[in-house]
C-alpha positions, 0 to 999 in steps of 0.5 A: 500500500502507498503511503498516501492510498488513504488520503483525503482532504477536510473538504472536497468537491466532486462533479461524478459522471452519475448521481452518488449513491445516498449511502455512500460512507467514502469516495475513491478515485477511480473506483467512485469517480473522478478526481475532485475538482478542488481539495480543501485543507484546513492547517493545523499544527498536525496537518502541516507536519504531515504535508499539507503544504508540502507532500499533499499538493504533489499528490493532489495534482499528481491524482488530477485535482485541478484547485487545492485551497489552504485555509490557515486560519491563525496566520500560523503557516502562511503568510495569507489566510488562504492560499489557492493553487491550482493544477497548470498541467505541469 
């Protein structure tokens, strides 16, 4: 298993080919539907040790995600409060 099968973003949002079925308890790329069309993360002293800013957005683009939004909501780990990086092909 890679280290980062099981990652997942504070909040997605997904455009699927068809309707989701109303029990669905998770969402896996590839097996669910496509790629979410934005990731959110909400930066928490945890989370920024665990690659928000760093391992994630490669992993998110890496997957076809094509906007990952930071949200520092202390001021902590970014010099804005949020931070939009969106996937350029490259």
């Amino acid at each position: 298993t890679r280290r980062w099968s099981y990652i997942s973003p504070d909040v997605m949002v997904v455009t699927p080919p068809a309707p989701l079925p109303a029990d669905l308890r998770s969402y896996r790329v590839g097996s669910t539907g496509p790629p979410p069309v934005l990731a959110v993360e909400v930066l928490s002293q945890r989370t920024f040790q665990q690659g928000d800013l760093t391992l994630k957005p490669v992993i998110y683009a890496n997957l076809g995600v094509a906007e990952y939004l930071l949200v520092d909501t202390t001021g902590d780990y970014l010099p804005e409060r949020l931070q939009l990086r969106t996937l350029d092909g490259d």
